[in-house]
C-alpha positions in Angstrom: -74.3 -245.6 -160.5 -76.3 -244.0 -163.8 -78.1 -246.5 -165.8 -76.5 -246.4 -169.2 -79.4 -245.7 -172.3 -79.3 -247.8 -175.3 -78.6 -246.6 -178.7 -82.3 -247.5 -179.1 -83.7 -245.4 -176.3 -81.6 -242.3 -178.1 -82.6 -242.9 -180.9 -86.2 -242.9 -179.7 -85.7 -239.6 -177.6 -84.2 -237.8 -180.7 -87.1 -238.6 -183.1 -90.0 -238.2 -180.7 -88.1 -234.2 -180.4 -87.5 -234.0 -184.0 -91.4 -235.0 -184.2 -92.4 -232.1 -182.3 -89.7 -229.6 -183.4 -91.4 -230.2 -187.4 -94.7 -229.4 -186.1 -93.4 -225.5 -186.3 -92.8 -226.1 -190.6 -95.2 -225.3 -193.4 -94.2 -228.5 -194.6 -91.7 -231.7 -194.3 -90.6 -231.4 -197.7 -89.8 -227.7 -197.6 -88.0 -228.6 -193.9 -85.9 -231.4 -195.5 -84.9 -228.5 -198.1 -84.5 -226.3 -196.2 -81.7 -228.5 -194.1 -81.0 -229.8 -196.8 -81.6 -233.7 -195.7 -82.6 -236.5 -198.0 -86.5 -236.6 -197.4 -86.1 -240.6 -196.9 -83.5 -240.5 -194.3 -85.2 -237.7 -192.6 -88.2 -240.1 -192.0 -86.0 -242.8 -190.6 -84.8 -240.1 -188.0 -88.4 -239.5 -187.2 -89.3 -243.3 -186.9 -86.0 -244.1 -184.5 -83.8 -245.8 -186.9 -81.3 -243.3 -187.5 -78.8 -241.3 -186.3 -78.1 -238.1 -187.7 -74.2 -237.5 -188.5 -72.9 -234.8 -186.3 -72.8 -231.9 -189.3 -76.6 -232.8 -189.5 -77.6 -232.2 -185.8 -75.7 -229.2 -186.2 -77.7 -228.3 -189.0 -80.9 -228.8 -187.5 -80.1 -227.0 -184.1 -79.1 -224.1 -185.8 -82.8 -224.2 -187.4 -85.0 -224.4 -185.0 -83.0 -222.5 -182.2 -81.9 -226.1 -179.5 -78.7 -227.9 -178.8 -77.7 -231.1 -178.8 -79.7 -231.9 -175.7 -82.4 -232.8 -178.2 -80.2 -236.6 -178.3 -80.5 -237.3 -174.9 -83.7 -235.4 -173.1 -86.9 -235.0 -174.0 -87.6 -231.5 -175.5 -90.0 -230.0 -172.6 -87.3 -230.3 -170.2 -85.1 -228.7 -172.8 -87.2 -226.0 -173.1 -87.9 -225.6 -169.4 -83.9 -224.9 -169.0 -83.8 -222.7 -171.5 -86.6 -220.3 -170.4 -84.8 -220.3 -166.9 -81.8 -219.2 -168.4 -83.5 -216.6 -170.7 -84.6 -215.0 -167.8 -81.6 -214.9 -166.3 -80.1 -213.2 -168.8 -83.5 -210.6 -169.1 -82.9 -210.0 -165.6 -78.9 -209.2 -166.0 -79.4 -207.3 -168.9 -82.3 -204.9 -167.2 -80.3 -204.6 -163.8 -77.4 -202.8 -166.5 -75.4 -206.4 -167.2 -73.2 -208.7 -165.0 -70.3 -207.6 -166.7 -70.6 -203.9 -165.9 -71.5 -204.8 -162.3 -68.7 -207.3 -161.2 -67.1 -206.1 -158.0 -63.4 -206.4 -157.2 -62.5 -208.7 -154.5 -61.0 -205.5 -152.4 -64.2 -204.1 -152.3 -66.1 -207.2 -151.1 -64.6 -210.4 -150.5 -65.6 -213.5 -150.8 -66.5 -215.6 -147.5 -68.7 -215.5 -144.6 -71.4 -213.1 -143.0 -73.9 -212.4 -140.6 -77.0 -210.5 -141.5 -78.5 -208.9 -138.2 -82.4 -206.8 -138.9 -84.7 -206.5 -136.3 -87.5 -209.5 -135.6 -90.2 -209.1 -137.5 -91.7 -210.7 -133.9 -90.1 -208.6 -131.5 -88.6 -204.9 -132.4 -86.8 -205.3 -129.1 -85.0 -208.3 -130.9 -82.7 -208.8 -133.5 -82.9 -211.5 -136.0 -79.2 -212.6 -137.1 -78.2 -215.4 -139.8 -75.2 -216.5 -142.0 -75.0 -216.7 -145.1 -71.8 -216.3 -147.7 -70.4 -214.6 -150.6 -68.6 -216.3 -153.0 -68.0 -215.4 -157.0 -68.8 -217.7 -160.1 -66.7 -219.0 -162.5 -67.4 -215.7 -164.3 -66.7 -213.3 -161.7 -70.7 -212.9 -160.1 -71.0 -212.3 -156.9 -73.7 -214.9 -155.5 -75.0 -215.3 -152.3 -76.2 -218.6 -150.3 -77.2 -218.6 -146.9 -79.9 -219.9 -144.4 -82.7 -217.9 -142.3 -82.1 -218.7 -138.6 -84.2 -222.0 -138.0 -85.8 -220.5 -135.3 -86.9 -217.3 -137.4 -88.4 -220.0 -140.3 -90.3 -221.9 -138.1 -91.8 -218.5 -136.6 -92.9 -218.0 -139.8 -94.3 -220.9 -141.0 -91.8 -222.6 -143.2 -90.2 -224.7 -141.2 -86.9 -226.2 -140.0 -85.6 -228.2 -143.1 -82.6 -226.4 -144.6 -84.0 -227.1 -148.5 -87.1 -224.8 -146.7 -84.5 -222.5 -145.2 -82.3 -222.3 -147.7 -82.0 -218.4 -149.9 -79.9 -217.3 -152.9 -79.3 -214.2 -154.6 -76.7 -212.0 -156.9 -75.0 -208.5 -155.9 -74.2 -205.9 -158.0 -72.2 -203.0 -157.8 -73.5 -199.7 -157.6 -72.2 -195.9 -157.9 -71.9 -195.8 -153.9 -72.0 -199.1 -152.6 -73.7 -202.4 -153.3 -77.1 -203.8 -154.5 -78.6 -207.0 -153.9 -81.3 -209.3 -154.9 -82.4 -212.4 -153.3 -85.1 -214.9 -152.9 -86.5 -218.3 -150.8 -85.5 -221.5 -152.7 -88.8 -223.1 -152.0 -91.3 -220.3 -151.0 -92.0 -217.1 -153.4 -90.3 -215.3 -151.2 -87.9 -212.4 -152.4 -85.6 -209.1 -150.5 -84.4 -206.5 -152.5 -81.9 -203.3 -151.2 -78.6 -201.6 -150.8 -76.1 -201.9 -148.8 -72.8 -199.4 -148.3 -69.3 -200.4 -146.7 -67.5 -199.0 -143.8 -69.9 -198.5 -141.2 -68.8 -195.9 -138.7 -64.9 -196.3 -140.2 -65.0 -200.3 -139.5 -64.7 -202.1 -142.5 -65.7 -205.6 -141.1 -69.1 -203.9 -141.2 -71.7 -202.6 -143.9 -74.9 -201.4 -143.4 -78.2 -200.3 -145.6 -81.7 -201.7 -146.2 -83.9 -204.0 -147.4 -87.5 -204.3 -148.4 -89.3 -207.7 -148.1 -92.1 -209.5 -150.4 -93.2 -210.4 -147.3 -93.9 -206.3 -146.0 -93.5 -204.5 -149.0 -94.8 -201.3 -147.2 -91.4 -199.6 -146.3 -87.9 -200.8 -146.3 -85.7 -202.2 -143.5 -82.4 -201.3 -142.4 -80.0 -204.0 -142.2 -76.2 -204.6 -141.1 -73.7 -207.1 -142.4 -70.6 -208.0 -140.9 -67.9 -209.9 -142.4 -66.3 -212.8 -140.6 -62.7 -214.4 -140.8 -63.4 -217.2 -143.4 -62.2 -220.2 -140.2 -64.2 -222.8 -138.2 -63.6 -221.8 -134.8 -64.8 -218.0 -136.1 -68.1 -220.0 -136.9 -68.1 -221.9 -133.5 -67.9 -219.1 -131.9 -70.1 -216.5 -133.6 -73.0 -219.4 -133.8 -74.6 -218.1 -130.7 -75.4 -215.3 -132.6 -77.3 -216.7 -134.8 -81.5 -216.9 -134.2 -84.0 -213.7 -132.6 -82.2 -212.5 -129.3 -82.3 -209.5 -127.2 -80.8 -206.4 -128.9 -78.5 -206.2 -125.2 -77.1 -209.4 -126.4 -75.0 -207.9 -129.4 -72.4 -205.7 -129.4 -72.8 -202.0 -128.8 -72.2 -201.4 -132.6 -74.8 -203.8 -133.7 -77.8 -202.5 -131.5 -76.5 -198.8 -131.9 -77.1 -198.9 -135.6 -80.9 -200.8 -135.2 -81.6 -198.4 -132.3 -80.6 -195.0 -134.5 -82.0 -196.4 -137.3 -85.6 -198.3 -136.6 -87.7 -199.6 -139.2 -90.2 -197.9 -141.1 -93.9 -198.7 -140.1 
């Protein structure tokens, strides 16, 4: 259960922000004018005595560029938030904008799939894992997903899922798909294409990659699209891991063994 915060404590909170927010004025006097707030009862908002009414915190988000968080959370956490989410939004808007890029559920649905590449260990292995597409409340495509355990701990990272664990956002493209993903807890990133249909089969869709990790040429990859059910995940989870290319089906290993990575 949350531990509720006093009156006092928002109080506090709200005029330690407001402190620091009136560092950025030429003056208090000319801020108080400039909001318009007695300069008297702007003082007992500073000291923690005061509330302001809600057309007043309106007022003084609207000046100095915060929301009402500025109540209830200190104002470097505030900030830290909203620099994530700035750069978010530089990111969308420099990849062409989410909302020109939102793909149609017939082209790529929403559920699970298996990423196969070949092992950075062993080219006569393929590395496999699952991961899953699912759209936001807004319509972006995100991905979530884990590298094979035994693939992470190859590498270093470990077997933890937090360690494991990789997100990411597609966007459509004039011929096919884009992607761009990265480790939750290592600076880690992928960035490629892929297309749909591979060899007529539309459970399948292929391209390539290009790792942080070996920036030096790209990787071809193939993705395969399971039925969204848990015995399809029982059964496919053999799959997942490094194995043999022999043991995946002849369409898997055909695609790796026509198209080989470039060294």
């Amino acid at each position: 259960m949350k531990q509720d915060v006093s009156p006092a404590q928002l109080r506090r909170v709200f005029g330690e922000n407001l402190t620091r927010l009136s560092e950025r004025a030429a003056s208090v006097s000319q801020l108080c004018r400039d909001l318009g707030i007695n300069r008297t009862q702007f003082n007992r908002y500073l000291k923690a005595e005061a509330f302001p009414r809600p057309d007043i915190l309106y007022r003084i988000c609207q000046y100095f560029d915060v929301d009402a968080r500025i109540l209830l959370e200190p104002l470097d956490g505030i900030k830290s938030q909203t620099q994530k989410g700035s750069a978010v939004r530089e990111l969308s808007g420099f990849l062409g904008g989410l909302s020109a890029g939102l793909i149609s559920p017939a082209a790529l649905p929403d559920g699970p799939y298996l990423h196969y590449r070949v092992s950075y260990f062993d080219e006569g292995a393929l590395s496999c894992h699952l991961f899953t597409l699912k759209r936001d409340e807004v319509g972006v495509m995100q991905i979530s997903g884990f590298i094979s355990r035994v693939a992470s701990e190859r590498v270093g990272f470990g077997k933890t899922m937090p360690m494991r664990r990789y997100r990411g956002i597609v966007f459509r493209q004039m011929l096919g798909f884009s992607f761009i993903s990265a480790m939750d807890r290592v600076p880690l990133m992928n960035l490629g294409g892929f297309e749909p249909n591979y060899l007529g089969n539309p459970r399948f869709l292929f391209g390539s990659a290009i790792s942080t990790q070996d920036v030096r040429a790209p990787s071809p990859l193939l993705l395969e699209r399971l039925e969204p059910s848990l015995a399809m995940m029982i059964r496919r989870r053999h799959d997942i891991g490094i194995h043999p290319r022999g043991n995946y089906p002849a369409l898997v290993r055909g695609y790796f063994d026509k198209h080989a990575p470039m060294r």
